[in-house]
C-alpha positions in Angstrom: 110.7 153.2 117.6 109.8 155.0 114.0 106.7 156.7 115.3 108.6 157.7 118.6 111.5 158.9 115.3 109.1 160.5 113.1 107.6 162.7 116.4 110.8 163.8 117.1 111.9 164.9 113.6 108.7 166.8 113.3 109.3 168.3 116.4 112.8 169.3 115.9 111.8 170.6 112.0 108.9 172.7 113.5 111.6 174.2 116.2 113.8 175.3 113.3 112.2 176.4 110.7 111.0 179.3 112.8 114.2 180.0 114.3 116.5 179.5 111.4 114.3 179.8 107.8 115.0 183.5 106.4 112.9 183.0 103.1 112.8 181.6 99.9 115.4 184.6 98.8 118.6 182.4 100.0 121.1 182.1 97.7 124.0 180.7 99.5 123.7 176.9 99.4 125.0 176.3 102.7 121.9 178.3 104.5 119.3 176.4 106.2 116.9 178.5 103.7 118.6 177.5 100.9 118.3 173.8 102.1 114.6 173.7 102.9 113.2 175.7 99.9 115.0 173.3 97.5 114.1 170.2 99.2 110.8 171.4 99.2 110.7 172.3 95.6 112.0 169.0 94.8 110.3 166.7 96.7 106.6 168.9 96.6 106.5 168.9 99.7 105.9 171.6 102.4 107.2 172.2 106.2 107.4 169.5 108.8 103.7 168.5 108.9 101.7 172.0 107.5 102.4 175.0 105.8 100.2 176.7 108.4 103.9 176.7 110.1 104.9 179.3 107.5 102.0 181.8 109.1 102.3 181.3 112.7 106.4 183.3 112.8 107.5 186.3 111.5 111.1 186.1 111.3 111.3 185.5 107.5 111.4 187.3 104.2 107.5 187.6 103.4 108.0 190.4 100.5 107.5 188.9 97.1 110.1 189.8 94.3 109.3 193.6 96.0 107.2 193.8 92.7 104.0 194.8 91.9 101.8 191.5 90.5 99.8 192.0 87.4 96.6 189.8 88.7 97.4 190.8 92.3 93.5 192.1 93.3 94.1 191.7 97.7 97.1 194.2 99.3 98.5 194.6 102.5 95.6 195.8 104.7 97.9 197.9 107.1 100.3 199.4 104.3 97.3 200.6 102.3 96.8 204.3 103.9 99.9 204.9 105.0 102.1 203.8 101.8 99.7 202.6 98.8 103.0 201.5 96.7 103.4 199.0 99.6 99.4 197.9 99.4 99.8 196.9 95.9 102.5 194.3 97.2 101.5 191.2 98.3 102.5 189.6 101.6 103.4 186.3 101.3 102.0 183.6 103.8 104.1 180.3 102.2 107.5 180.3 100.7 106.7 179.9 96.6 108.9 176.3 97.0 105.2 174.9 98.4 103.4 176.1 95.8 102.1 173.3 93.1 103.4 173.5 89.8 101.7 172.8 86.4 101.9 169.4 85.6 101.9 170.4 81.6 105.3 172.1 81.4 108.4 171.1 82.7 109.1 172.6 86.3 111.9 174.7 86.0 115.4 174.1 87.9 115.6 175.4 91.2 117.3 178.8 91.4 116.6 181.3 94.1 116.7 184.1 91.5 114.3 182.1 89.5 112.4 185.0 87.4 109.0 186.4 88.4 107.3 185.7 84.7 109.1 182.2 84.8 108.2 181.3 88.1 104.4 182.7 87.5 104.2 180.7 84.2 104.9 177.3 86.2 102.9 177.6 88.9 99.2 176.3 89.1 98.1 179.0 90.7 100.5 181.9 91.0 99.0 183.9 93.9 99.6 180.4 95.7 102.2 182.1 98.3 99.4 184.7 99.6 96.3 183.7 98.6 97.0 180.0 99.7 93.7 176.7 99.1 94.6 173.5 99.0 94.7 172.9 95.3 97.4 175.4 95.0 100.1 174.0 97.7 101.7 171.0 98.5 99.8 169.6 101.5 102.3 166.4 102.1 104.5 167.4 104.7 108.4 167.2 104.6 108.6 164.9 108.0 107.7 161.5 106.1 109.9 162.1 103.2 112.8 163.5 105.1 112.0 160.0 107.9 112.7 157.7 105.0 115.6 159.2 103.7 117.4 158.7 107.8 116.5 155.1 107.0 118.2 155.1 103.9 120.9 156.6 105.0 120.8 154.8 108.2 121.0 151.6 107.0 123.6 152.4 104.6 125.5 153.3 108.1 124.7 150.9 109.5 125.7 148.4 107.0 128.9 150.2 106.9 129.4 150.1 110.6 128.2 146.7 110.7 130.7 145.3 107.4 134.0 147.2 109.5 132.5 145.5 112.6 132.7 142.5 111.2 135.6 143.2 109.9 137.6 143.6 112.5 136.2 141.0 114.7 137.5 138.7 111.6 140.9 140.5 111.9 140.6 140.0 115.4 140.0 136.1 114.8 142.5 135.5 112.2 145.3 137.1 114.8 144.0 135.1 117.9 144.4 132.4 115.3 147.8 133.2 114.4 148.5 134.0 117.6 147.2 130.2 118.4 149.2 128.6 115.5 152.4 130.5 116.1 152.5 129.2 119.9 151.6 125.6 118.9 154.7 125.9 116.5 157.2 127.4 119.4 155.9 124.5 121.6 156.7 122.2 118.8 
């Protein structure tokens, strides 16, 4: 039953993200964006089982700050002849929410508008969104994380389900009791 749960969940994540993630740019809380870079940020985690997931769709916001980097040394291969402002721009192939931070300072609070020098200072590596190795990004998937928190929650619901269950079958006992009591009094 959980594997069969945990199969669907990444199944369903790896549907969305394509179809509904714009970018790491989201500032409006109630965007799926929004949602998914911050739960990725705080649980250092990234997609539904890879961040390869972040490479195969080209529906979201791959620019990065739409500044030049300092350290950048790689460009945009097909911007380069035609627009070289655009070639000193990277392209980014993961959101910067996967990216591993710096154990040694304190990672900063999560804010879509999260400055490019502050940002750059926390990261391990900070060409991790387009120059991506494993020691720079989160490898652990979102799907187990996100699993164990629909248990939580799920037993939680249940329990609560369960209690007003219970509940009312009590209410239910105590009135056929009643109901029991009050007819052996009238045939009193």
């Amino acid at each position: 039953m959980l594997l069969q749960i945990k199969h669907k969940l990444t199944f369903c994540l790896n549907r969305v993200i394509p179809e509904l993630y714009q970018g790491p740019w989201k500032t409006d809380p109630a965007s799926f964006s929004y949602a998914l870079d911050k739960y990725q940020y705080e649980t250092d985690c990234c997609a539904a089982d890879s961040y390869k997931v972040y490479q195969t769709f080209v529906g979201w916001n791959k620019t990065h700050w739409n500044t030049p980097l300092k350290h950048f040394d790689g460009y945009n291969q097909g911007a380069s002849q035609q627009n070289p402002a655009a070639a000193r721009k990277p392209i980014l192939l993961i959101p910067w929410t996967c990216c591993k931070f710096r154990k040694d300072k304190k990672k900063p609070k999560y804010d879509p508008g999260l400055s490019l020098k502050e940002l750059e200072a926390s990261l391990v590596d900070p060409s991790c969104t387009y120059r991506v190795t494993t020691t720079s990004v989160n490898l652990l998937p979102c799907s187990p994380s996100i699993q164990d928190q629909l248990k939580q929650i799920s037993f939680v619901f249940i329990l609560v389900v369960d209690t007003l269950l219970f509940c009312n079958i009590v209410r239910c006992m105590i009135g056929i009791y009643g109901a029991k009591a009050y007819r052996y009094q009238k045939n009193k």
